[in-house]
C-alpha positions as CSV (number, residue, x, y, z in Angstrom):
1,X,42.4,57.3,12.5
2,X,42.1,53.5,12.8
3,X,39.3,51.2,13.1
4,X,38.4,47.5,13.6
5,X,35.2,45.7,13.8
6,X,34.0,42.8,15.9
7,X,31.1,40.7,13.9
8,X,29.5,38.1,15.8
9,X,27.6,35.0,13.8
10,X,25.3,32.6,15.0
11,X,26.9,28.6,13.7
12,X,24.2,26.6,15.2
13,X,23.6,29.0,18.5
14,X,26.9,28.8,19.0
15,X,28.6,32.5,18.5
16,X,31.5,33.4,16.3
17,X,33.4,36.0,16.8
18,X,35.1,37.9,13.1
19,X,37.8,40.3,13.9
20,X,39.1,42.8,11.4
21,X,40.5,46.3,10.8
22,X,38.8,48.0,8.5
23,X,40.1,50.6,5.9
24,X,40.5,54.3,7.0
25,X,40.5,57.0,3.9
26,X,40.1,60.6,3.8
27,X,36.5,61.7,2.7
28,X,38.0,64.4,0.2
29,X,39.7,60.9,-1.7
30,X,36.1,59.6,-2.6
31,X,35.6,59.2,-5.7
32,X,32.4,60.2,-5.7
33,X,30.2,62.9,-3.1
34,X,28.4,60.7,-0.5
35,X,25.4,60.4,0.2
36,X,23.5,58.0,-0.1
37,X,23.8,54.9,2.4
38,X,25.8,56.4,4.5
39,X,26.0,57.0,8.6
40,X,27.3,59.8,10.4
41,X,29.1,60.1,14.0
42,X,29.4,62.9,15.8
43,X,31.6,62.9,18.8
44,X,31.4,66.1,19.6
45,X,27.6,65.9,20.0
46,X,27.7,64.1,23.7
47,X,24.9,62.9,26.5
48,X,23.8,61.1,29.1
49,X,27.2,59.0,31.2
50,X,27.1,55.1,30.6
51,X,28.1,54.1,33.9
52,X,28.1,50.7,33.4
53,X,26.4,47.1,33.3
54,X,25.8,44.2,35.7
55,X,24.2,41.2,36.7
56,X,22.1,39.5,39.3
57,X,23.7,37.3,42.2
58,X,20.5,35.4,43.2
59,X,21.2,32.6,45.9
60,X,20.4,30.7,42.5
61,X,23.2,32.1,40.7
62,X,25.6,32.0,43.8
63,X,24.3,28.4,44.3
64,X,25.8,27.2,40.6
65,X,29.2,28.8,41.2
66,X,29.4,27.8,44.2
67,X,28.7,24.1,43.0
68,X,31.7,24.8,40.5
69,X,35.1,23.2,41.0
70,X,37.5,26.8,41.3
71,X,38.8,27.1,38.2
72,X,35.9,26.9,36.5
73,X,34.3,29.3,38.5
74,X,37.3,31.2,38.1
75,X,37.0,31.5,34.5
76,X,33.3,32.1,34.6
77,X,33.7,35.2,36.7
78,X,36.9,36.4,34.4
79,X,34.4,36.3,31.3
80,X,32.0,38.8,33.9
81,X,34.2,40.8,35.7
82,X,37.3,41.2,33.8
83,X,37.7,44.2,31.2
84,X,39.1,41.9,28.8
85,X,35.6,40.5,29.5
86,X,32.0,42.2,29.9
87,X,33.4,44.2,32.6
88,X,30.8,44.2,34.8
89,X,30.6,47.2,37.3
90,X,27.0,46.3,39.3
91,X,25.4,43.8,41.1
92,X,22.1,43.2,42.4
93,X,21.3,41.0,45.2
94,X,17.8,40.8,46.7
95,X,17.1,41.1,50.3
96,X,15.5,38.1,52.0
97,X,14.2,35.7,49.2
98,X,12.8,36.0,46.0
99,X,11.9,33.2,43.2
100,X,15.3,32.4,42.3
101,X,15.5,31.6,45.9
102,X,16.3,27.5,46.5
103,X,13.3,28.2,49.6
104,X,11.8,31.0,51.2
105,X,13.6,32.7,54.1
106,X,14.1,35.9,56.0
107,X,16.7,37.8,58.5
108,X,14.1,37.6,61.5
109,X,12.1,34.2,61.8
110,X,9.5,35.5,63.9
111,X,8.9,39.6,63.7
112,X,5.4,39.4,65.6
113,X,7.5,37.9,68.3
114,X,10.3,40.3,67.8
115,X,9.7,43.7,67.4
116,X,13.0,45.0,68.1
117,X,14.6,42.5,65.3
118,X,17.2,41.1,68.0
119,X,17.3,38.0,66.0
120,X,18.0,39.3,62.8
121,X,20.8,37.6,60.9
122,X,22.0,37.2,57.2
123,X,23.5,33.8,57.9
124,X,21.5,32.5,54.9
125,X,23.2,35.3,52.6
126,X,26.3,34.2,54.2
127,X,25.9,30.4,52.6
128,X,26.3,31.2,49.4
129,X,25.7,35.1,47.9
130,X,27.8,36.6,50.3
131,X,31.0,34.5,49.4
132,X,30.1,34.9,45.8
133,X,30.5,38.5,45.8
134,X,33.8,38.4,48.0
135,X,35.0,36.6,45.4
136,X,33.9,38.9,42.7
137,X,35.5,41.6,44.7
138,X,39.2,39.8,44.8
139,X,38.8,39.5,41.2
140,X,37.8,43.5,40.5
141,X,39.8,44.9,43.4
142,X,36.4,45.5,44.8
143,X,35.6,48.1,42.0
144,X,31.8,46.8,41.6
145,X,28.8,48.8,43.0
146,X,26.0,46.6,44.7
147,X,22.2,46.8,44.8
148,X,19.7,45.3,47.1
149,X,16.1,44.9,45.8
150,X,13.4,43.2,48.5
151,X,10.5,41.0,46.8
152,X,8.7,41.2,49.7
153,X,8.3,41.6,53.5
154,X,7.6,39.5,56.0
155,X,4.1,37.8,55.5
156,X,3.2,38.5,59.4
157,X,3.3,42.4,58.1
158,X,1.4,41.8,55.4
159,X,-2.5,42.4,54.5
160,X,-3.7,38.9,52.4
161,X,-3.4,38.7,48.5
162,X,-6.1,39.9,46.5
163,X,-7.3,38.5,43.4
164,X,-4.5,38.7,40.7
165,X,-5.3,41.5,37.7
166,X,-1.6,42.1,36.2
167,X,-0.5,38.6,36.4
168,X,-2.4,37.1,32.9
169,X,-2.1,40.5,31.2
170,X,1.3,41.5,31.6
171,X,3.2,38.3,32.3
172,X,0.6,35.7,30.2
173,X,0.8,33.3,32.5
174,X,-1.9,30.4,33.0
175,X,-2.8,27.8,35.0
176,X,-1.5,29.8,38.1
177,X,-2.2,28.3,41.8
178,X,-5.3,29.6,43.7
179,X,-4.7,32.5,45.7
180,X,-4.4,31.5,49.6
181,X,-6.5,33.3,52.1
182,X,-4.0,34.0,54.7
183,X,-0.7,36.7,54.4
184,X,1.8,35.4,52.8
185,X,5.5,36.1,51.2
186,X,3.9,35.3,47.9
187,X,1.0,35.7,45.4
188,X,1.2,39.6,46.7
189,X,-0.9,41.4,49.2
190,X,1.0,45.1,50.6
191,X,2.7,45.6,53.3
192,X,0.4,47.3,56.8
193,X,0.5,50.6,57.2
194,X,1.4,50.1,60.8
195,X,4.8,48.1,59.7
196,X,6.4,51.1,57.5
197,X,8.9,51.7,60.4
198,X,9.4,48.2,61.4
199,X,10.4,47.4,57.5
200,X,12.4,50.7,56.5
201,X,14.5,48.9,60.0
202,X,14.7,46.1,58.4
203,X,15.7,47.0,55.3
204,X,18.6,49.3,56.2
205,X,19.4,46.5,58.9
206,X,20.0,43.9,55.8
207,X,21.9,47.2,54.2
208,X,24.3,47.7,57.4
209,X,25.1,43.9,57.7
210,X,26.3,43.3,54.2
211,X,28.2,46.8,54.6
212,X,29.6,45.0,57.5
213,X,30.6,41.8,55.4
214,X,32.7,44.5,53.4
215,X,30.0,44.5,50.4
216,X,29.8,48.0,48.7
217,X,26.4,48.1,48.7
218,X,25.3,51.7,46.7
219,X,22.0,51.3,45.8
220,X,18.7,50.2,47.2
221,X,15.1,49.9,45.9
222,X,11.9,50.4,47.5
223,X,10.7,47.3,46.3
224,X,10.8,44.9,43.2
225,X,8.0,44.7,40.5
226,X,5.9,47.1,42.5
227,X,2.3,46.1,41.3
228,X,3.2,42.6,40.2
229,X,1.3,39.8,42.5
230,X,3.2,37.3,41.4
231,X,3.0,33.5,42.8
232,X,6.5,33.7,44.3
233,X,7.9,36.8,46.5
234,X,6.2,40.0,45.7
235,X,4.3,42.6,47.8
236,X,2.2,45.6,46.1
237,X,2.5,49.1,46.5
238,X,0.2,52.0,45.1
239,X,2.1,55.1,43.9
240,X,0.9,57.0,47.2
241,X,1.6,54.2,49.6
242,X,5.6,54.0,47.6
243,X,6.5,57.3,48.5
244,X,4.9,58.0,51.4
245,X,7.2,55.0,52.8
246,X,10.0,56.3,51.0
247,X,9.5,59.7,52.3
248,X,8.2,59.3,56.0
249,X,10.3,56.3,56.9
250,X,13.1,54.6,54.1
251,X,14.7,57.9,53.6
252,X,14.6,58.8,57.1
253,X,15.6,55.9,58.5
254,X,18.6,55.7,56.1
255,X,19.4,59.1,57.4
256,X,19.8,58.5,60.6
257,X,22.1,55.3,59.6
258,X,24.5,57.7,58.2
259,X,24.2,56.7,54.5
260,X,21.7,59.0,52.3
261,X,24.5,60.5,51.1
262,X,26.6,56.9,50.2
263,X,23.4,54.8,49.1
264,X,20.6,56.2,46.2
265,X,17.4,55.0,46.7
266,X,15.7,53.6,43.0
267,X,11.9,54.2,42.8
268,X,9.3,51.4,40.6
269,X,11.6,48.5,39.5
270,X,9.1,47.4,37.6
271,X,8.1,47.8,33.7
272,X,9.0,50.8,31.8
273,X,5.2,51.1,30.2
274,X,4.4,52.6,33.6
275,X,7.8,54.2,34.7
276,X,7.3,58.0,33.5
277,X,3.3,57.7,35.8
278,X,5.0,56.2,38.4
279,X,8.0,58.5,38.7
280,X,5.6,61.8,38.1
281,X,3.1,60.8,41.1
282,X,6.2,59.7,43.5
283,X,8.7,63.1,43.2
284,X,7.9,66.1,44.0
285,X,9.4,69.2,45.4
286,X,10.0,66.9,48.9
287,X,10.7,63.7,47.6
288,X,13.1,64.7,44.9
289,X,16.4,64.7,46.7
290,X,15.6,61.7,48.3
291,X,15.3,59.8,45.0
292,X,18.7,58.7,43.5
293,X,17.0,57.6,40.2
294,X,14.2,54.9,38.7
295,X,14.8,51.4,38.0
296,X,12.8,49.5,35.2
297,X,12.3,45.9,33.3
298,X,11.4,45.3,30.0
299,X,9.3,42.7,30.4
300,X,6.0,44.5,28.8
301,X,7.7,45.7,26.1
302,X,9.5,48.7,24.8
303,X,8.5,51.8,25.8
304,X,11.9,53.7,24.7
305,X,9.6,56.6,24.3
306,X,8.4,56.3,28.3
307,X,12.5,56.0,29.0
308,X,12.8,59.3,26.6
309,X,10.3,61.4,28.5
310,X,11.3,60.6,31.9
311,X,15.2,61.6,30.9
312,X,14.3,64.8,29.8
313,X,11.9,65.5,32.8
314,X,14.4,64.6,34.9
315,X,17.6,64.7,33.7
316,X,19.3,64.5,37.0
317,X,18.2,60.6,38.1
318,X,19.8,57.9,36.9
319,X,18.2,55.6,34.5
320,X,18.2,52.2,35.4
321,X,17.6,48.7,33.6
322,X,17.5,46.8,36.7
323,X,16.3,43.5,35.7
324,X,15.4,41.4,32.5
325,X,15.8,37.8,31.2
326,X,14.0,35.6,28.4
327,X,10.8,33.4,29.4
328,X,11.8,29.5,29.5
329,X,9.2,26.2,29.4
330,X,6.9,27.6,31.9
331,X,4.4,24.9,33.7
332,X,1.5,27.0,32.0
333,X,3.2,29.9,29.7
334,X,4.4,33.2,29.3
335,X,4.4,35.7,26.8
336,X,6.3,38.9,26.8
337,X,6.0,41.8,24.1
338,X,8.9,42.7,22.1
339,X,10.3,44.3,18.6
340,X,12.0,41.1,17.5
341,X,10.2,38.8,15.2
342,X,12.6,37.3,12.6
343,X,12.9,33.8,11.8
344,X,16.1,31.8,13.5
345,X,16.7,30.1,16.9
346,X,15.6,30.6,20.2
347,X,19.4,31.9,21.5
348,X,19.4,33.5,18.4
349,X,15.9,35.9,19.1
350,X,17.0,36.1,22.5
351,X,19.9,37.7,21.7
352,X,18.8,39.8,19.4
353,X,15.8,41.2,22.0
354,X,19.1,41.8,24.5
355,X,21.0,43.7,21.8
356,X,18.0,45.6,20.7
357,X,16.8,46.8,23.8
358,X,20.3,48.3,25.4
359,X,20.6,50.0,21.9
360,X,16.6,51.6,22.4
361,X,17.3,52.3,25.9
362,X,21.1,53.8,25.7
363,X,19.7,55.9,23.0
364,X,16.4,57.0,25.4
365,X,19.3,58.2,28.1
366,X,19.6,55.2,30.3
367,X,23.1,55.0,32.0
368,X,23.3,51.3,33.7
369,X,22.2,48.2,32.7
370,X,21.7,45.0,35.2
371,X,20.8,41.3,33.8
372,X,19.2,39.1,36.1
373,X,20.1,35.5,37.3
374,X,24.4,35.1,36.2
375,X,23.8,31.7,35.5
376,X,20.8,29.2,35.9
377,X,20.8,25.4,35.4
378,X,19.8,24.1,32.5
379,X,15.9,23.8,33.7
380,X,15.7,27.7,33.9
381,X,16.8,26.8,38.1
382,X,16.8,26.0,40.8
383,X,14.1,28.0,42.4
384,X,11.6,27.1,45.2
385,X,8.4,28.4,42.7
386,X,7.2,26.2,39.4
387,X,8.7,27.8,36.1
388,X,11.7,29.5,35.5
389,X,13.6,31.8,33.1
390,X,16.2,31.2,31.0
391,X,19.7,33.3,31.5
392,X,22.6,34.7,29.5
393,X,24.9,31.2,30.5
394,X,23.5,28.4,31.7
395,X,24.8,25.6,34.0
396,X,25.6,22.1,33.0
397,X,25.1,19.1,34.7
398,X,29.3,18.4,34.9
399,X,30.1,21.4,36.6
400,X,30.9,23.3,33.5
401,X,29.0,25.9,31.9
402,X,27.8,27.1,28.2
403,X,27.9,30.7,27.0
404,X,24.6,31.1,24.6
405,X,24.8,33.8,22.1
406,X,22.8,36.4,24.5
407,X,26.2,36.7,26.6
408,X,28.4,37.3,23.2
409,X,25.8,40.1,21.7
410,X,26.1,41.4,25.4
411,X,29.7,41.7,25.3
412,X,29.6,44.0,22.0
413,X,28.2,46.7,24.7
414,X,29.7,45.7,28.4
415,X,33.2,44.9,26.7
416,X,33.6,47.9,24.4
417,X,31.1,51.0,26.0
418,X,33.3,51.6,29.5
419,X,32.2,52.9,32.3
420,X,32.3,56.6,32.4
421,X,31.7,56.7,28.3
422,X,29.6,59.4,26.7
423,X,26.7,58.6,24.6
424,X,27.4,61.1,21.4
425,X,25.7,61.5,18.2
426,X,24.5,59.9,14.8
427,X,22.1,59.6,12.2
428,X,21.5,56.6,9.9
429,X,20.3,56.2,6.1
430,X,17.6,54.0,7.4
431,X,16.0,52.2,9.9
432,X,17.4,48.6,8.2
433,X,19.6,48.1,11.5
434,X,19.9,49.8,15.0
435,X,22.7,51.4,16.1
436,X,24.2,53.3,19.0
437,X,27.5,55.0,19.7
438,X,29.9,55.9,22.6
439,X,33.1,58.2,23.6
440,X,35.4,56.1,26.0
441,X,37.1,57.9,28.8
442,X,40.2,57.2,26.7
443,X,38.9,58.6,24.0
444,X,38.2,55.6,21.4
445,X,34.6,55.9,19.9
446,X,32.2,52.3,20.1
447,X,29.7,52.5,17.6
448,X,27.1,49.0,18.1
449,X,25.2,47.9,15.1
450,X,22.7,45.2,14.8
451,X,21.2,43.9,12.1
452,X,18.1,41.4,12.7
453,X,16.8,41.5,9.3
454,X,17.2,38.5,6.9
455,X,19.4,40.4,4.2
456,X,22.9,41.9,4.4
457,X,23.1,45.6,4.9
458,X,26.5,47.7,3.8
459,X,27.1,51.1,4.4
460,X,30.1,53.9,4.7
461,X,30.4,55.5,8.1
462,X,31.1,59.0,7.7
463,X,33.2,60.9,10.8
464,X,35.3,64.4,11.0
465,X,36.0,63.6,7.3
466,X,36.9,60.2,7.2
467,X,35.3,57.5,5.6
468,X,35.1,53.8,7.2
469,X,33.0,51.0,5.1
470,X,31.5,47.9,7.2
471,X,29.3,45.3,6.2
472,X,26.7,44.2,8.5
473,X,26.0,40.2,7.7
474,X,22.3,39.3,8.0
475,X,21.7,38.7,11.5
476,X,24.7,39.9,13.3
477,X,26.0,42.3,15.9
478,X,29.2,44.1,15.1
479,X,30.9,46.5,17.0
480,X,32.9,49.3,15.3
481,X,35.7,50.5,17.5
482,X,37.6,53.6,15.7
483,X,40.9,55.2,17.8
484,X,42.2,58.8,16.4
């Protein structure tokens, strides 16, 4: 048995990557019986499939590349895409616009005017997203998987917004624009009852024509942050209205298209405090095999307990982190819960709340992980809406690009958990760092540790009667990677 672990440090938000092998002996050597400080691994003990991780191609993302002199971009995607990199597998792409939009836009101008969506077109996709992924698919050999998430329908469809209630409570924000009287894509309002067939058209439509452009679109989503009205793209659905749209016209309509059996469709997309409620009130005996699996954010906190419950009550859908990102300088400002308090940078919390919760939700039985926007400029942009949100790289103003420490404590997972690996079994001496573990298809074992507190932490890992000792620095992220 060998072993090597990757530690990453933080040298003034800039990470540093420590590679070493670590010592291998024989637990009936020790000098002494262990037990205290002390972790076990059990490989034999397996669960859920880690699929894989992703990313978000926004038309703000695709913008930035495309901005990019080829190389550069090049390289950018390599880091990604590559399995010497993060090894991305999934993409999601929204479907008409949504805040990290550079302006609102839709496939049909005019839908009151054309009922039969003659005019529909994805020439906007087709400026900058669309490219983006092609390239992203010369560089995998195509192997990612693609999902499409809409923010929001076509205002004409629309009933008006109502006064926001989840806005100040779950997002913090303040200072937010008056809500207008008249339907619009943003600030919310939900979607007639009398244009459920017109938009499960539309929707499978946008599906078709980037199947057409060669994209391997696999998943879909009802709709994104299902009760948020936010003041850029959103629309709200009640739990009833969710799948009886799901049920009497999305699934059917993607029947009839030929694809429910090529394309899952993701229920909620929204926060994980609500995900098991949601999920419970939306299958049922009829709805279940429509339902490919639930998609969720983090942004209220969390809620690994919620992502628990609703693997064990059903264990066959997949478990999806569809979407999260930290805050940046808002115009007013946002708050989001979280675990991680310590002292240290801003990159350096940010990437600890990343590592932190992939560890809470691999262990709950999620099995793929997206990140929103790939890259963002360095005022959290551009996007057509006030604010913005801070991402994993960031663009800079020379057409080059800056890796913060959130993309290195992501790598410890994407790079070294691949796709198809087993989540198997441990137990820790104590709760002084997190920690999960894997089973790669080729049979090496990733064990992820991070340590957020302020002290070092050292400990002996013990596995089928060998002994490995690490050291886990104060503030760090190592990886363990162990081959028999």
């Amino acid at each position: 048995m060998k072993a090597k672990q990757m530690i990453t440090f933080s040298v003034d938000t800039m990470p540093v990557v420590k590679t070493k092998e670590v010592p291998v002996t024989l637990e009936s050597e020790e000098p002494r019986h262990l037990e205290s400080g002390v972790v076990n691994i059990y490989p034999d003990i397996e669960y859920q499939t880690i699929e894989g991780f992703g990313g978000a191609m926004t038309e703000t993302s695709a913008y930035l590349l495309s901005k990019m002199a080829p190389e550069v971009r090049k390289s950018l995607l390599q880091s990604y895409f590559s399995r010497g990199g993060h090894n991305l597998k999934f993409v999601r792409v929204h479907l008409d616009s949504c805040d990290y939009s550079l302006e609102e836009y839709q496939a049909v101008e005019d839908p009151m005017a054309d009922p039969e969506l003659k005019t529909f077109s994805i020439k906007r996709d087709k400026m900058y997203i669309i490219p983006m992924l092609k390239e992203v698919l010369e560089l995998t050999g195509g192997d990612i998987s693609v999902m499409i998430s809409p923010w929001s329908p076509p205002a004409c469809w629309k009933t008006p917004p109502v006064k926001r209630k989840n806005d100040a409570s779950v997002y913090g924000m303040l200072n937010l624009p008056p809500v207008p009287d008249e339907p619009s894509r943003c600030n919310g309002g939900s979607l007639k009852p009398e244009f459920y067939a017109s938009w499960a058209k539309y929707m499978i439509k946008f599906v078709k024509a980037y199947l057409d452009e060669g994209i391997p679109v696999r998943m879909l989503s009802v709709q994104n942050e299902t009760i948020a009205a936010t003041n850029w793209d959103s629309c709200v659905w009640t739990s009833e209205q969710e799948k009886v749209f799901l049920r009497d016209f999305l699934y059917p309509e993607l029947k009839a298209a030929g694809l429910s059996e090529k394309i899952g469709l993701f229920i909620w997309d929204h926060n994980k405090e609500r995900v098991l409620e949601r999920a419970t009130e939306i299958i049922d005996d009829e709805t279940r095999g429509m339902i490919a699996g639930v998609a969720f954010h983090w942004y209220s906190g969390d809620h690994f307990e919620a992502v628990r419950m609703l693997h064990e009550k059903y264990p066959e859908k997949i478990l999806l982190m569809s979407e999260c990102c930290e805050p940046g300088q808002m115009g007013g400002r946002i708050m989001f819960s979280r675990s991680v308090t310590t002292a240290g940078t801003k990159e350096l919390k940010e990437a600890l709340h990343y590592a932190h919760d992939i560890i809470g939700n691999i262990n709950a039985g999620m099995q793929r992980w997206i990140d929103w926007n790939l890259i963002v400029d360095k005022n959290n942009g551009p996007r057509h809406v006030p604010g913005g949100f801070t991402a994993t790289v960031i663009a800079n103003d020379d057409g080059s690009y800056r890796e913060k420490m959130s993309f290195s404590y992501v790598r410890h997972f994407a790079g070294y958990i691949a796709p198809g690996a087993k989540r198997i079994g441990f137990s820790r001496c104590s709760d002084d760092f997190e920690m999960t573990a894997a089973k790669n298809p080729d049979g090496t074992l990733t064990a992820v540790f991070l340590n957020k507190n302020e002290t070092d932490a050292g400990f002996a890992i013990r596995i089928e009667g060998n002994v490995i000792r690490i050291e886990l620095p104060a503030k760090t992220i190592s990886t363990v990677v162990i081959e028999k």
